[in-house]
N, C-alpha and C positions, 0 to 999 in steps of 0.2 A: 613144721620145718622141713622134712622129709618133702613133702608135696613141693614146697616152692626151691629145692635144688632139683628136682625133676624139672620144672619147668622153666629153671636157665639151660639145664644141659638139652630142652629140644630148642630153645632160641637161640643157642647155640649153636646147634646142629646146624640150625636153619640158616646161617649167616657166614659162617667161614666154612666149616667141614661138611655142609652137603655138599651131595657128585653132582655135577653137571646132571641134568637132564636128556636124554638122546631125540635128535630131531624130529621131525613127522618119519623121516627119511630113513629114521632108525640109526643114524649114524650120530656116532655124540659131536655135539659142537663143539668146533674149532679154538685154540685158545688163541685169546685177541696176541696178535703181533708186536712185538717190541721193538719200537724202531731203532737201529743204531743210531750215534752219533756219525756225520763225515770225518772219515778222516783226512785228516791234516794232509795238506798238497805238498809235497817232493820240495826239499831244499830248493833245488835247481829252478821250480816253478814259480816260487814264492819271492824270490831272486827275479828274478825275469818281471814277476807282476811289479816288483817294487823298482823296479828300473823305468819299467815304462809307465809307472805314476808318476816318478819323477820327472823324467821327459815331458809329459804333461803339464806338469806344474809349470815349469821349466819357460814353456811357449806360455802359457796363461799366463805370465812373469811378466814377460816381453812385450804379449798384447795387449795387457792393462797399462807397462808404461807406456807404451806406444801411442795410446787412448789418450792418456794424461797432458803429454807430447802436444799430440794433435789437436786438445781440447785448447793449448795457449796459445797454440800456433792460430789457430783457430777465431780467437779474442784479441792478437795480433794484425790479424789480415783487419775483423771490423772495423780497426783504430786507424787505418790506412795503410798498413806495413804490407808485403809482401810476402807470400809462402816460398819455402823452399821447395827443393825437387824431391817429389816426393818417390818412394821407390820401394816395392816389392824384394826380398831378395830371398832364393829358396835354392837349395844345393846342398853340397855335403863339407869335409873340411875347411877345406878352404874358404870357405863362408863361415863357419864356426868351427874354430880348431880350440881345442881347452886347454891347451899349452902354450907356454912360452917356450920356444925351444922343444928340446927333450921332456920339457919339465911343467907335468901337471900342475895348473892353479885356475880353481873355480872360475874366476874373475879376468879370463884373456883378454887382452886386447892385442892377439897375435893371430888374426887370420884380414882378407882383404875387406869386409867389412869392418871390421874393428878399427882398420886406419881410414877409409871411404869416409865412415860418418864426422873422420875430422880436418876432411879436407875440401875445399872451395871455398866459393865467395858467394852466397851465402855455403857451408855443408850443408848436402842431402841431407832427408829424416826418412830413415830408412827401417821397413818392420822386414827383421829377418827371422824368416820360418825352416831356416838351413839346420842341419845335422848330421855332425859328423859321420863317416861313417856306411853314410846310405850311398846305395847304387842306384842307375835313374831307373831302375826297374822298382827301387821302393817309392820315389821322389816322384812317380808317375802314377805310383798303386792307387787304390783307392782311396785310403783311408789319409793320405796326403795329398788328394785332389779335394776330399772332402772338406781338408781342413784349412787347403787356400779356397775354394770359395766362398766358406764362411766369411777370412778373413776377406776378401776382394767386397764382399756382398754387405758386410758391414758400415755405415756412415760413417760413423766413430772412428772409422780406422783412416781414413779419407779427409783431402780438403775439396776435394772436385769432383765427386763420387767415385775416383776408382787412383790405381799409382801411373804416376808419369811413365815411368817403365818398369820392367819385369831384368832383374838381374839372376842367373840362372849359372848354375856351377855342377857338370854332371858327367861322370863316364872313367874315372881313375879307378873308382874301390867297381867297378862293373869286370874288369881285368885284375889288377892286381893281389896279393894276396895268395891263398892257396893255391886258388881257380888258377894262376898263372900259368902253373908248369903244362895247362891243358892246351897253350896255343904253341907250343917250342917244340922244335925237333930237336931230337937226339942228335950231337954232337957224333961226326963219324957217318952221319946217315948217308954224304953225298946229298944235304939240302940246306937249304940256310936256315939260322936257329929260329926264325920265326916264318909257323907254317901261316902262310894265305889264306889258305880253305877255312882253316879251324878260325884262326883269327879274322874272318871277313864274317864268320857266320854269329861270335860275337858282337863283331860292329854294324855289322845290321840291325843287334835288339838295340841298342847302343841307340842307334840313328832311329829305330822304330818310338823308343822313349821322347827321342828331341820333337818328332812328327806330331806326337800327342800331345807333345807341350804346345804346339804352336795351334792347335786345334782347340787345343783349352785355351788358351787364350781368347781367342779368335769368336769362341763361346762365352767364356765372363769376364773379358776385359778385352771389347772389340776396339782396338786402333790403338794400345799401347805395343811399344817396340821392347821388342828382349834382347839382352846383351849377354852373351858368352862369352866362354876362351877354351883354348886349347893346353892348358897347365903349362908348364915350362919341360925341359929337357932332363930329364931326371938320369939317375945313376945309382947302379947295384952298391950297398954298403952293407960289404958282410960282418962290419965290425960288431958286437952287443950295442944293440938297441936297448933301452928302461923300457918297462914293462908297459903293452902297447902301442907302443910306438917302434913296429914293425923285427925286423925287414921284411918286406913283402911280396922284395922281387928276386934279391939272390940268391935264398933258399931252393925255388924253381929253375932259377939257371944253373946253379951249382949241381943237383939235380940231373938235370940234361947235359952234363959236360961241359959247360961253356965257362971260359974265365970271364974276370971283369973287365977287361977290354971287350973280348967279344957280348960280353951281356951288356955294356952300353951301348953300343951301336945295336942291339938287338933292342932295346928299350925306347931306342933313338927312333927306330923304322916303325912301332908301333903307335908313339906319339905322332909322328912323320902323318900316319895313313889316320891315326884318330883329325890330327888337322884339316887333311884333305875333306875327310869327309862334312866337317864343318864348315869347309868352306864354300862346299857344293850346295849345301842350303843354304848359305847365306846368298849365296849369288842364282839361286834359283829365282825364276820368272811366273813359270806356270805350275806350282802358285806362288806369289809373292811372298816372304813370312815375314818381313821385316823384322830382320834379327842382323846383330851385329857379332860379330868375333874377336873380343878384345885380342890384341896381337900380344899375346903374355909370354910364345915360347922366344929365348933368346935373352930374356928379360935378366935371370939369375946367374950369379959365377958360381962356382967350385965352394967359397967360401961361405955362399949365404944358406946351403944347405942345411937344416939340423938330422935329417932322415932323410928316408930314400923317396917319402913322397913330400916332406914342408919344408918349407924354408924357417930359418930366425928370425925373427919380427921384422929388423931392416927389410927383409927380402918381401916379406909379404907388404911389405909399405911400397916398396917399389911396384908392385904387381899394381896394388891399389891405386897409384898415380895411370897406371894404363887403364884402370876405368874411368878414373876421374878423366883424363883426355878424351877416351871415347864418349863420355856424357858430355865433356864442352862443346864438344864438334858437333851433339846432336840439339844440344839445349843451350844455345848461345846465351851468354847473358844471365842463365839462369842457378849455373853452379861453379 
């Protein structure tokens, strides 16, 4: 009995409580590494990823009806019917605004596509890859030239291999906002509340983004026409705004000294010079971009405002009637 608890306690030994052995190198071996778990990513970050799944989904939402859309329109034409105008549209609010009014609801139909798709003889069938929000410095990046040439390059998205035109909304949220107070003179300076220099150095990137639109085009979708606009004639509203929905511009002028009188006409010279410069490509020769400039400022009164950059659904219906004229004028007969 004695002999066989001897020989568990050396199998023993042998198994859990013998020492390591020391290497050729004389140094005892290393004990293997325990790997941690990752930890867990920052509120703020985990927020952010789940924003921009959603945005994804969001467009894969839009492109598979759009698909579905296109697939009857599609079984429509074989039967001898006729397609509608088909149409691109990629921009920021005003192309997709998620409110009515002041007032958040998943389900808008309060931006100028929302009224567009229901207006003509036949309505447009319109795939809009707009987001509120963006400057054309995102609407131009990469990862949104990526995702219009997928959709351009797509069949399924198409009745002709590619859209009748390109409707494009771009250059408010590039200005407004915090960044704003960066183009204003100080009240008092002896200059006027909007400096040139500062503000021409923005609308250069401004007009650098419109350049690359029409080069992308010109790349995967040669010979279709894009339609712009110059937004309307906006005005500072220092009153409470609901939660995002601004104000974006009179916090910056209040800021720099200037009341609401002079911060409208400061906001008046800057839409002013955003127009010009719109129009100077529109009307450029060498090279040609075939681009048009829906004539949107002038369009809104005092009343159809809800903020200091949307209008109340009326307002944005009216806008949307100034594209729909600029597409009859370009596509007779066809919308």
């Amino acid at each position: 009995m004695a002999a066989r608890k001897k020989k568990l306690r050396r199998a023993a030994g042998s198994t859990g409580s013998k020492k390591a052995k020391p290497s050729r190198s004389g140094k005892r071996a290393a004990k293997p590494k325990v790997r941690r778990l990752a930890e867990p990513a920052p509120e703020p970050a985990r927020l952010q990823a789940a924003l921009r799944e959603s945005i994804e989904r969001d467009f894969a939402n839009r492109i598979d009806a759009h698909q579905q859309d296109v697939a009857r329109i599609r079984a429509s034409v074989r039967a001898g019917g006729q397609p509608p105008l088909m149409l691109l549209a990629h921009g920021d609010s005003w192309f997709n605004y998620p409110c009515d009014g002041n007032t958040y609801t998943p389900f808008s139909t309060s931006d100028i596509i929302a009224h567009l798709i229901q207006m003509g003889s036949p309505p447009p069938k319109i795939l809009n890859l707009s987001h509120y929000g963006d400057a054309t410095t995102d609407e131009m990046g990469l990862k949104k030239q990526q995702r219009l040439i997928k959709a351009l390059t797509t069949p399924k998205n198409w009745i002709n291999g590619k859209p009748d035109a390109i409707l494009y909304s771009g250059g408010g949220n590039d200005i407004a906002g915090d960044p704003y107070c960066i183009y204003l003179n100080y009240k008092g300076s002896s200059s006027s509340g909007l400096d040139t220099g500062r503000f021409g150095g923005r609308l250069a990137s401004v007009e650098a983004s419109y350049r690359d639109l029409f080069l992308f085009r010109d790349r995967f979708a040669a010979g279709v026409p894009i339609f712009g606009h110059a937004y309307d004639l906006a005005r500072p509203m220092p009153r409470p705004h609901p939660p995002c929905m601004g104000p974006w511009m009179s916090p910056g002028l209040s800021f720099t000294g200037w009341n609401l009188e002079e911060g409208t006409q400061i906001i008046h010279d800057a839409l002013d010079a955003f127009r010009d410069m719109l129009a100077k490509l529109e009307q450029s020769q060498q090279p040609k971009y075939d681009f048009t400039v829906v004539p949107t400022q002038g369009t809104l009164t005092k009343e159809d405002w809800a903020n200091e950059l949307h209008p109340y659904p009326p307002g944005f219906e009216k806008l949307a009637g100034k594209f729909l004229a600029a597409l009859q004028t370009r596509f007779r007969g066809r919308i």
